[in-house]
C-alpha positions as CSV (number, residue, x, y, z in Angstrom):
1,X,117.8,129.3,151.6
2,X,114.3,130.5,150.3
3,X,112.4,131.6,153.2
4,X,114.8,132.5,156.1
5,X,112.0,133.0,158.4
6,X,112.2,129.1,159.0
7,X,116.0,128.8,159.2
8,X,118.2,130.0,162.4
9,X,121.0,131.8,162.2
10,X,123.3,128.7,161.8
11,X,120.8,127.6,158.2
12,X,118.9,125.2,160.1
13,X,115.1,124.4,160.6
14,X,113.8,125.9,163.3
15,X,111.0,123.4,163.4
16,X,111.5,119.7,162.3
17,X,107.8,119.6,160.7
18,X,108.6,122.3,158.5
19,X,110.9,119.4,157.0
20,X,110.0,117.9,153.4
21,X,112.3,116.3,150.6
22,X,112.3,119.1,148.7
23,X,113.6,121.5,151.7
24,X,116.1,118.3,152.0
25,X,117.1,118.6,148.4
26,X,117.6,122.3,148.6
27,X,119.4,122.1,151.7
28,X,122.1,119.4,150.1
29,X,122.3,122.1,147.0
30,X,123.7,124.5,149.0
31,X,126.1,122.4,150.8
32,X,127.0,121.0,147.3
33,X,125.8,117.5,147.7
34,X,123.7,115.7,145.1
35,X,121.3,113.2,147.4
36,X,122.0,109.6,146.8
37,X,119.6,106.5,148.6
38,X,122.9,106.6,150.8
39,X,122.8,110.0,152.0
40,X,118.9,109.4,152.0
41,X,119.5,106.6,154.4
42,X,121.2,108.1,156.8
43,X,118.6,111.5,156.7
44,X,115.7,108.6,157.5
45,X,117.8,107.5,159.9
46,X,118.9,110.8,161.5
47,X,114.8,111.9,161.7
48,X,113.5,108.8,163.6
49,X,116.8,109.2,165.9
50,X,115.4,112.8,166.6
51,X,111.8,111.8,166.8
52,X,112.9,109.1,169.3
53,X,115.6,111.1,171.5
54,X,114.7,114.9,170.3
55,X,118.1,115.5,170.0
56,X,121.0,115.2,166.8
57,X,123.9,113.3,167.6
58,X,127.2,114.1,167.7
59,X,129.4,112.1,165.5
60,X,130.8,109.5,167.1
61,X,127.2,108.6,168.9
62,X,126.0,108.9,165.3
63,X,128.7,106.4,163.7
64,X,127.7,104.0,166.7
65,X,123.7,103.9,166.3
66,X,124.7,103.8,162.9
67,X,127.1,100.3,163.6
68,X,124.4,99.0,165.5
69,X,121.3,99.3,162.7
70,X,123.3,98.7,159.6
71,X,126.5,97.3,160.5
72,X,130.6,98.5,159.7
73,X,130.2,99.6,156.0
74,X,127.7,102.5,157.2
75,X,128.4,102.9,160.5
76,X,131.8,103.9,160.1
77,X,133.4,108.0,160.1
78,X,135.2,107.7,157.0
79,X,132.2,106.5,154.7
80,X,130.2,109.8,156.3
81,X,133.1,111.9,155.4
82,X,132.8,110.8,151.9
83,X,128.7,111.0,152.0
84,X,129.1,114.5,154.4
85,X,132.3,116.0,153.5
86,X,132.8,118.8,155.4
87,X,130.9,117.7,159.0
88,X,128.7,114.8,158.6
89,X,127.2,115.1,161.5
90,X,126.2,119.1,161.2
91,X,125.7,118.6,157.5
92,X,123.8,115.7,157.7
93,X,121.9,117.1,160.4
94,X,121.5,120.5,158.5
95,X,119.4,118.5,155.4
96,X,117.3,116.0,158.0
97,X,115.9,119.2,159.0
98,X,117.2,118.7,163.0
99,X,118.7,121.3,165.1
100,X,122.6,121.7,165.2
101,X,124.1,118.9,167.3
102,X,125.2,120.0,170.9
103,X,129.1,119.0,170.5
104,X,129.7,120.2,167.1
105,X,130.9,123.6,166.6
């Protein structure tokens, strides 16, 4: 992380407009993840999830908005795992710029 004046404690944004694609790409580097238009598709989909609720999701209410917008393939635990490997829902949430979800540790 470059300017730790805009990260917390935990490495994430501590404002969701200071969020851009190249703080996203950064963010992946460091968790070791190259960005793909499927990990892009689910960062989209994380930001307008946050702009609507103003809140990250946990990971299973993640896999079911998920479900519901693009059907089984995406919205499914195992094919996050393989997109987020460590946490999906903290990782993914780490590079969409959104606070750490509540439930995750």
């Amino acid at each position: 992380m470059t300017n730790s004046n805009l990260y917390d404690q935990d490495g994430f944004l501590k404002d969701f407009n200071n969020w851009s694609e190249t703080i996203a790409t950064q963010l992946a580097q460091d968790e070791n993840i190259t960005l793909s238009q499927d990990h892009w598709r689910i960062i989209l989909f994380l930001r307008d999830y946050y702009q609507i609720h103003q809140s990250a999701p946990a990971i299973r209410l993640l896999v079911k908005s998920l479900k519901e917008k693009y059907g089984d393939k995406v919205g499914n635990s195992l094919y996050l795992q393989t997109l987020f490997p460590v946490s999906p829902a903290v990782q993914a949430a780490r590079i969409a710029g959104l606070p750490k979800p509540k439930r995750c540790i």
